[in-house]
C-alpha positions as CSV (number, residue, x, y, z in Angstrom):
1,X,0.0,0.0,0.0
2,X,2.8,2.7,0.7
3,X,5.6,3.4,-1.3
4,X,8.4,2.4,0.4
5,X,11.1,2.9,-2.5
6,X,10.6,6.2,-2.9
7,X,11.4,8.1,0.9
8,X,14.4,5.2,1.2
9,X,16.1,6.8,-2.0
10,X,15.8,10.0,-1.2
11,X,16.9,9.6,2.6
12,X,20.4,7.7,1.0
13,X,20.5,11.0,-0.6
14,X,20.6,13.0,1.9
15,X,23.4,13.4,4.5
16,X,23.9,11.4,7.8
17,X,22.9,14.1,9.5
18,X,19.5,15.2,8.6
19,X,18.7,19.0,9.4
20,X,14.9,20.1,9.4
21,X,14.6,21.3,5.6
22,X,15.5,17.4,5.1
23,X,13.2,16.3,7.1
24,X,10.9,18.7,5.4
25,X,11.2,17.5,2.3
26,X,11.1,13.9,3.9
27,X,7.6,14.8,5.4
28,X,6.0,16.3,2.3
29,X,6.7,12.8,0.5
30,X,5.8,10.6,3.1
31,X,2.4,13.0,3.0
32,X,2.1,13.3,-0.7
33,X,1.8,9.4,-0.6
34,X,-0.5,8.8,2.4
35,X,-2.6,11.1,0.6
36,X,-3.0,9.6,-2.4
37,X,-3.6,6.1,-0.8
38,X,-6.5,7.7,1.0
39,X,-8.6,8.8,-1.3
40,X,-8.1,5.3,-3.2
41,X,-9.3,3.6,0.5
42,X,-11.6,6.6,0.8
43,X,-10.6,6.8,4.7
44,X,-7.8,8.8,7.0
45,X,-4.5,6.8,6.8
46,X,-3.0,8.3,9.9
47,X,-1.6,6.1,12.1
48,X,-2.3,2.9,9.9
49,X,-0.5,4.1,6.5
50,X,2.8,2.6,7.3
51,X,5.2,0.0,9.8
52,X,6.2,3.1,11.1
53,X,3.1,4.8,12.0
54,X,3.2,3.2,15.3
55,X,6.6,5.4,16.6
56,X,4.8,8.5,15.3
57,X,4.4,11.2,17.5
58,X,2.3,14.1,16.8
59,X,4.5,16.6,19.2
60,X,7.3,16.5,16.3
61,X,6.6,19.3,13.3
62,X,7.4,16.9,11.1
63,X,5.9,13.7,12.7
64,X,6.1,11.0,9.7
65,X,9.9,12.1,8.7
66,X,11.1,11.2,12.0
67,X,9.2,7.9,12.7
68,X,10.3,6.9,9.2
69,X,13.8,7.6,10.4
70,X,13.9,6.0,13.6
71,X,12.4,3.8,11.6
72,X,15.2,3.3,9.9
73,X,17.7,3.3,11.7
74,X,16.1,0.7,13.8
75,X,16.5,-1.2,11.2
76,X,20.1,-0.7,10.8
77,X,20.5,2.6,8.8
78,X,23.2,4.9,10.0
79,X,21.6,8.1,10.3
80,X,21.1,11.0,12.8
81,X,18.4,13.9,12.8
82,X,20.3,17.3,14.1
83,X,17.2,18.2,15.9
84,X,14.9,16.2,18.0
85,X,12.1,17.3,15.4
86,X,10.9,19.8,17.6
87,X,12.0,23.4,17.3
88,X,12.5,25.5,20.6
89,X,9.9,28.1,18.4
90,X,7.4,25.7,17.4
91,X,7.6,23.9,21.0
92,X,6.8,27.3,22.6
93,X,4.0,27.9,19.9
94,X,2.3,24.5,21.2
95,X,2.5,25.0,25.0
96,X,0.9,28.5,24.1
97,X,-1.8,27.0,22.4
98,X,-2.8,24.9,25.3
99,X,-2.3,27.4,27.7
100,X,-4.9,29.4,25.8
101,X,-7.1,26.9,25.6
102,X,-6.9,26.2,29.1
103,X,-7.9,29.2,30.6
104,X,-11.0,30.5,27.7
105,X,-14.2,30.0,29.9
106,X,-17.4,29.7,28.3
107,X,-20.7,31.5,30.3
108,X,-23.9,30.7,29.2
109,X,-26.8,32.6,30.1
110,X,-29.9,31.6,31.6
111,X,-33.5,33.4,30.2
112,X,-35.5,34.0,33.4
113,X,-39.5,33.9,33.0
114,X,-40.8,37.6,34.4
115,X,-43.5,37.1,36.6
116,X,-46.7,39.8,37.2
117,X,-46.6,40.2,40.9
């Protein structure tokens, strides 16, 4: 179902070290393919398009590049990602976005009948 020749050649054609416009790149392919295999099933892929869905985690900005490279290099591939995945600016972006979220309270208002005393 996925393409798995495709992200292996272009990962051997990237350095050792993989910086995040490699993993960029990496993510937009890996995407591009999921993509196209979901509107053939007609369902979300996510988490089910590949072996290496499983190590994916959503934290990382580019979540599918770096399960398919500790994918990888659990499989023997000697290969390092510079980065953890997740920038100090895009981290900060995230925990903001929660805080927010966290503290927005919702009031709703309650009609009260007038009565003719």
């Amino acid at each position: 179902m996925w393409d798995n020749v495709t992200p292996l050649k272009l990962l051997e054609s990237m350095p050792k070290v993989l910086e995040d416009e490699h993993l960029e790149k990496l993510q937009m392919l890996l995407e591009a393919d999921k993509y196209k295999n979901q509107l053939i099933c007609g369902n979300d892929l996510c988490g089910t398009y590949a072996p290496f869905c499983f190590e994916c985690d959503k934290g990382n900005k580019f979540p599918c590049a770096v399960a398919y490279v500790n994918f990888m290099k659990s499989a023997g591939m000697e290969i390092e990602i510079a980065s953890d995945g997740v920038t100090d600016e895009y981290a900060a972006q995230q925990e903001a976005s929660v805080e927010k979220t966290s503290t927005n309270k919702i009031r709703i208002a309650v009609a009260r009948k007038k009565t003719l005393l």
